[in-house]
C-alpha positions as CSV (number, residue, x, y, z in Angstrom):
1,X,14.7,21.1,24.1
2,X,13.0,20.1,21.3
3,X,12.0,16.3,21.7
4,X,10.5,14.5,18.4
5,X,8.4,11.6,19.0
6,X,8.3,8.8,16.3
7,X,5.4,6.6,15.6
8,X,7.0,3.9,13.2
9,X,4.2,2.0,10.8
10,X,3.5,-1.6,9.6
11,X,6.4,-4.1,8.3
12,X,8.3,-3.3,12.3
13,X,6.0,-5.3,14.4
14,X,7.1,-8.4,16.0
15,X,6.6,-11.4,18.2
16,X,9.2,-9.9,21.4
17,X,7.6,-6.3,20.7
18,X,6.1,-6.3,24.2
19,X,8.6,-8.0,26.1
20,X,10.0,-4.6,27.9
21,X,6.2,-3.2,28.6
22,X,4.5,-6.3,29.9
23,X,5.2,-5.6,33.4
24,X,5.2,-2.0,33.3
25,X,2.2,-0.5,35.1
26,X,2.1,2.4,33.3
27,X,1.6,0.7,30.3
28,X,-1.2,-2.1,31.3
29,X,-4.3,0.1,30.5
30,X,-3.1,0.1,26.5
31,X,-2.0,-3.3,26.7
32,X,-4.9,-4.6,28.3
33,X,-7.1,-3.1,25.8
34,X,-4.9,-4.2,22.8
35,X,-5.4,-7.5,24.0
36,X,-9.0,-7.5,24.5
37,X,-9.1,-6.1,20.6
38,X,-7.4,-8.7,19.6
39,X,-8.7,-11.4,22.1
40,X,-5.2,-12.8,23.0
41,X,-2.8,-12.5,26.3
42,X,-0.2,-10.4,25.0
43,X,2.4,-12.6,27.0
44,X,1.9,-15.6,24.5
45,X,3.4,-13.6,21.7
46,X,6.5,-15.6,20.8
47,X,5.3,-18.6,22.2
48,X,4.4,-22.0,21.1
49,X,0.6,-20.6,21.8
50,X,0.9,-17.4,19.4
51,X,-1.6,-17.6,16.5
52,X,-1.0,-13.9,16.0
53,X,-0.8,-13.3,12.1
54,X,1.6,-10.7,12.1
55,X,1.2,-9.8,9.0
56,X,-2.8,-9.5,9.1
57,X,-3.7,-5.7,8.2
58,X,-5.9,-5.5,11.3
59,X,-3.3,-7.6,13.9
60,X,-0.1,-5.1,12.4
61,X,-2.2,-2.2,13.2
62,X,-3.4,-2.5,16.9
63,X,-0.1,-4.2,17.7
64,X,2.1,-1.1,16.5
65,X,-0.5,1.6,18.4
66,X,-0.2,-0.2,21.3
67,X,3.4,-0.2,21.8
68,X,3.9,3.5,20.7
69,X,1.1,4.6,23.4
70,X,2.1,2.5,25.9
71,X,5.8,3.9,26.0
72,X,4.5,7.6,25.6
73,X,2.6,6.4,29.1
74,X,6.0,5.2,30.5
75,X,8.0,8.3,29.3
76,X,5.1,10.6,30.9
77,X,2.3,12.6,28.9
78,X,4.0,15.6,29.0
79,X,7.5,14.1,27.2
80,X,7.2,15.5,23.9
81,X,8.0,18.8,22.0
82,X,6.8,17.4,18.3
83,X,5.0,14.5,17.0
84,X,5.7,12.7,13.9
85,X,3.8,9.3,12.4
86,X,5.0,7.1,9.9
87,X,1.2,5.4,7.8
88,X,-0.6,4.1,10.7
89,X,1.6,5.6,13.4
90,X,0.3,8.6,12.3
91,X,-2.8,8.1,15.2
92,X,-0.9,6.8,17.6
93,X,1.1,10.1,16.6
94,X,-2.1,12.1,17.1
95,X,-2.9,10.5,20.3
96,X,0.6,11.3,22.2
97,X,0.1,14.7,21.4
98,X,-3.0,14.9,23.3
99,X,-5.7,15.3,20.4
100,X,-7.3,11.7,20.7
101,X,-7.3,9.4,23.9
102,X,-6.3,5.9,23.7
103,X,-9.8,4.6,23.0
104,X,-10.3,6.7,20.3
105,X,-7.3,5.9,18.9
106,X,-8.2,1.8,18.9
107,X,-11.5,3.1,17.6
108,X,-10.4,4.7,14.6
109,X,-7.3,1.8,13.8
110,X,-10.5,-0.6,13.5
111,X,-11.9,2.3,11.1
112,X,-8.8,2.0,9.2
113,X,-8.5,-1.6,8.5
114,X,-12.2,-1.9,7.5
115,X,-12.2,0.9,5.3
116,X,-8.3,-0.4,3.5
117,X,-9.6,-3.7,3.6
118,X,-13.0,-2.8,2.3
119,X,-11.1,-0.9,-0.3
120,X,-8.4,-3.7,-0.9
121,X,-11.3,-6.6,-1.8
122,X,-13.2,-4.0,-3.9
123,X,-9.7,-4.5,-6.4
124,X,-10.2,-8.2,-7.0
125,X,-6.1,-8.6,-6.9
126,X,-3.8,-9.5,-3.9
127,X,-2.0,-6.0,-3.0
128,X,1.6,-5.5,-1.3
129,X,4.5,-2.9,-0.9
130,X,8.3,-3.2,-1.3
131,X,10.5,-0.9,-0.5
132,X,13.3,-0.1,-3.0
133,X,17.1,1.9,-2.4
134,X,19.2,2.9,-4.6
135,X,17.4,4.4,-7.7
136,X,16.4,8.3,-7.8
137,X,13.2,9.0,-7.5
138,X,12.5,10.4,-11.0
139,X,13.9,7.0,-12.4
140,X,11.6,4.8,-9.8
141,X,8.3,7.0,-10.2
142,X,8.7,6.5,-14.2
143,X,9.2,2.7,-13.5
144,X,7.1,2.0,-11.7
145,X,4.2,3.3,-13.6
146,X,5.3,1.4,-16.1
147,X,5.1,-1.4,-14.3
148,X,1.8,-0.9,-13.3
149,X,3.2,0.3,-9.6
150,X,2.6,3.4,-7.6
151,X,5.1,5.2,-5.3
152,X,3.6,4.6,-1.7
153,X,6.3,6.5,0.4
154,X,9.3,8.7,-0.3
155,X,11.8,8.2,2.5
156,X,15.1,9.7,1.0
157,X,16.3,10.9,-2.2
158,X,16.6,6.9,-3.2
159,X,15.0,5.5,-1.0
160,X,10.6,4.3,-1.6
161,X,8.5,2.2,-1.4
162,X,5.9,1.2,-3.8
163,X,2.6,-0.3,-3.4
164,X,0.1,-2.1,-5.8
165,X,-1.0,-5.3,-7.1
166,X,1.0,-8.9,-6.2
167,X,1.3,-10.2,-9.4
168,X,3.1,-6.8,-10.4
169,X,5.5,-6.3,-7.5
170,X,6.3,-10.1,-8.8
171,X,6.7,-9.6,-12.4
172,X,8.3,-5.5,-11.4
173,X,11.2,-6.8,-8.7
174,X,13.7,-9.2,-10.3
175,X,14.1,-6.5,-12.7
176,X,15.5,-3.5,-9.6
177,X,19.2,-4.8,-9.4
178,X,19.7,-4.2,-13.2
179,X,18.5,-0.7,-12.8
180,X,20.5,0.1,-9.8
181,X,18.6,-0.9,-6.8
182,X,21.5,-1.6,-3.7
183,X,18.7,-3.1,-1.8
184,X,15.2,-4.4,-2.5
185,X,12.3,-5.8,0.4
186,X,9.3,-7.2,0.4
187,X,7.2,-5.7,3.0
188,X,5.1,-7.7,5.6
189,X,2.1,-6.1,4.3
190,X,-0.7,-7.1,2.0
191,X,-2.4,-3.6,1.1
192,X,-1.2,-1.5,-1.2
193,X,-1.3,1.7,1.0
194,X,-1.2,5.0,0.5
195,X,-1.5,4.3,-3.9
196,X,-4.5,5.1,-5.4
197,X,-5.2,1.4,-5.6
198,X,-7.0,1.7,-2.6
199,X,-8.3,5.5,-2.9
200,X,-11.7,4.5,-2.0
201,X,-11.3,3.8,1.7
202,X,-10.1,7.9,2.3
203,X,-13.6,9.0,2.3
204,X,-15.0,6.2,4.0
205,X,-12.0,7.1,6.7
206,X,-12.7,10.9,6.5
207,X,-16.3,10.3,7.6
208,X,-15.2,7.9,10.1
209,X,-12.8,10.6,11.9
210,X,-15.5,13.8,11.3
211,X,-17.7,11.5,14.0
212,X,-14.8,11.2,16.3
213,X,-13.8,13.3,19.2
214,X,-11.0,15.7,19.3
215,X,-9.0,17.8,21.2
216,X,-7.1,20.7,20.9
217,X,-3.2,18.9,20.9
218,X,-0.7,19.6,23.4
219,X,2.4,19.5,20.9
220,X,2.1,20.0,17.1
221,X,1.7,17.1,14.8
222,X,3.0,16.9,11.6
223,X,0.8,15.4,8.4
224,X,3.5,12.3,6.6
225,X,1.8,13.5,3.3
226,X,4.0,16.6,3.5
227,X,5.1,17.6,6.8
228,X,2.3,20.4,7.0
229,X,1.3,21.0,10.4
230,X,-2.3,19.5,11.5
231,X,-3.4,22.4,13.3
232,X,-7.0,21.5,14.3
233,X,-9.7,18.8,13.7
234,X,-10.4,19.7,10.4
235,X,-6.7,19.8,9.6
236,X,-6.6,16.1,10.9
237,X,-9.4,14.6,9.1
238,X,-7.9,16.2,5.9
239,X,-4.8,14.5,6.9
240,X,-5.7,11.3,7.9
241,X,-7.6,10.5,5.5
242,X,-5.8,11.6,2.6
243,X,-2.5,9.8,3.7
244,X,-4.1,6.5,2.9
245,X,-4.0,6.8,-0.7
246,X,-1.5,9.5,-1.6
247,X,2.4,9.4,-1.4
248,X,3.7,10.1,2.0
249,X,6.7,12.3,1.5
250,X,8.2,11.0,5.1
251,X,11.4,12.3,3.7
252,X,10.0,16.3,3.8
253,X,8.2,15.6,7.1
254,X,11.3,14.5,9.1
255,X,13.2,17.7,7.3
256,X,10.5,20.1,8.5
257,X,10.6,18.4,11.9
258,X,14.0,19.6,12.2
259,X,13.3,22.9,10.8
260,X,10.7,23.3,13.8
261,X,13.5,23.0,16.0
262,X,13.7,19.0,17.1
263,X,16.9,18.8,18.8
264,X,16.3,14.8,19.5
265,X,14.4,12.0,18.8
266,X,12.6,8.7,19.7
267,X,11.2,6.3,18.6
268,X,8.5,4.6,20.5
269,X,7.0,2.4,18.2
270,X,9.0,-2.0,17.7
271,X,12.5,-1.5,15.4
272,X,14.7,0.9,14.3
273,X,13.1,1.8,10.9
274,X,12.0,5.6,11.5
275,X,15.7,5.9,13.5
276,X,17.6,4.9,10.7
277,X,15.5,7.5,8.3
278,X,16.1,10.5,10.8
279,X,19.7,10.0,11.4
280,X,20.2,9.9,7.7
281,X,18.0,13.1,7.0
282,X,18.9,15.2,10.5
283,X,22.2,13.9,10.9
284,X,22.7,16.5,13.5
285,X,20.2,15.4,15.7
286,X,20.9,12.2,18.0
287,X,17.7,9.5,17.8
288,X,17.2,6.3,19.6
289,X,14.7,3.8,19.4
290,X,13.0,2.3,22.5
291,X,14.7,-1.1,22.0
292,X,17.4,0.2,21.9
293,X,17.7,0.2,25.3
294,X,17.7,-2.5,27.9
295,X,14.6,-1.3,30.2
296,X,11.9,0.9,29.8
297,X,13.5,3.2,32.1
298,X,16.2,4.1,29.8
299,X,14.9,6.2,27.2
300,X,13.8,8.6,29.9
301,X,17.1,8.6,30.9
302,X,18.6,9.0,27.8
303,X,16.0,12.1,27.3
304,X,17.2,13.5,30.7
305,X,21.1,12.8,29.2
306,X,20.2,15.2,26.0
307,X,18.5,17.8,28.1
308,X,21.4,18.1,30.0
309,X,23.8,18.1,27.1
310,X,21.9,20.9,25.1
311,X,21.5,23.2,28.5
312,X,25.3,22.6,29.5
């Protein structure tokens, strides 16, 4: 069976992210260390005690890592046949397939955010991202440009979302409906990732990732730029780096996921966002999201369910 793992990115974190995992013990070491990143207790979030910023660059990051590897610690290390990360889930990605440990994988998220940040300041404008449905891509890449935009991510055939500066995404959105958009968001985010409005932080990041350690991965990982396959190190610091200022095609890399043979999918990261684009683009393979179910036992069980179905 072929078992696709998704790591979802910023925009799906949430105050209840945790609330199936806190009293997991398979999960405390990632949670533990989350916390200590962040210098919180994880089980104020949703309280009249949370400060968490959800939307802070830095708090977003560490937040969605930690939920994706502590599931992939509840479902087991070996649970997984392909690996697939949407912006920053792409190390959390990288780190369920056995090429980074969990440390490492903090370590290079507080790369990240230094280096986008860095890279965000060095602009002199407040940056965001909206997501946009409804127009072809042609039509949106041409408009956006002209409205001093970039295409961030291509998630369907309608379906981006663009990145730049505030005051543009301000002046740029009222103006969608008119030219077909069915639905238009502004994302909780305030970097205009993967644009080249921030192309100075990828090789800040590359050098960052060159010093870190990694391992050969159990399961093969696919890039979000364009689904190519990160076969080694080199392969990965190529990746990663890149990603944060080019167009993720996540559209290409779910559909070459499926070519590889994925026969189901989960995803381990808070919401539903990377289920939604998979059943859409592989609407042949079943896919789940961990809150979907009512315990952290259940995806295993659901996993168990499919094996069983595609053996019988």
């Amino acid at each position: 069976m072929g078992v696709m793992l998704l790591c979802p990115g910023q925009g799906t974190q949430h105050p209840a992210m945790f609330n199936r995992l806190i009293d997991e013990p398979a999960a405390q070491q990632v949670l533990d260390t989350a916390a200590d990143r962040l210098g919180v207790d994880l089980r104020c979030m949703g309280t009249s005690a949370d400060r968490l910023d959800y939307a802070d660059n830095r708090v977003a990051q560490i937040l969605i890592t930690a939920h994706c590897l502590a599931v992939h610690a509840i479902l087991g290390a070996e649970v997984g046949d392909i690996c697939v990360g949407y912006s920053v889930g792409e190390i959390a990605a990288n780190a369920c397939a056995g090429a980074l440990d969990a440390t490492a994988a903090f370590d290079l998220i507080e790369e990240r955010v230094s280096c986008m940040d860095d890279a965000c300041r060095s602009g002199r404008h407040a940056q965001g991202m909206l997501a946009v449905i409804g127009i072809p891509i042609a039509t949106i890449q041409t408009l956006a440009i002209e409205g001093g935009l970039a295409v961030a991510i291509i998630n369907g055939p309608d379906h981006v979302v663009l990145g730049g500066p505030v005051e543009a995404l301000d002046r740029f959105e009222p103006t969608l409906e008119a030219k077909g958009a069915r639905n238009v968001k502004r994302l909780a985010v305030r970097i205009a990732a993967h644009t080249p409005f921030i192309a100075d932080a990828g090789p800040v990041f590359a050098a960052a990732l060159a010093r870190t350690q990694w391992q050969p991965a159990r399961i093969p990982v696919l890039s979000g730029v364009d689904g190519r396959l990160i076969k080694n190190r080199e392969d990965a610091v190529t990746a990663l780096s890149e990603q944060l200022w080019k167009t993720l095609d996540f559209s290409r890399c779910l559909q070459l996921a499926g070519e590889r043979g994925a026969t189901c999918a989960l995803e381990i990261g808070p919401g539903h966002s990377l289920t939604r684009l998979a059943a859409d683009l592989l609407p042949g393979v079943p896919v789940r999201a961990f809150e979907d179910f009512r315990s952290a036992a259940g995806p295993s069980k659901w996993l168990a369910a499919q094996a069983r179905n595609l053996a019988g």
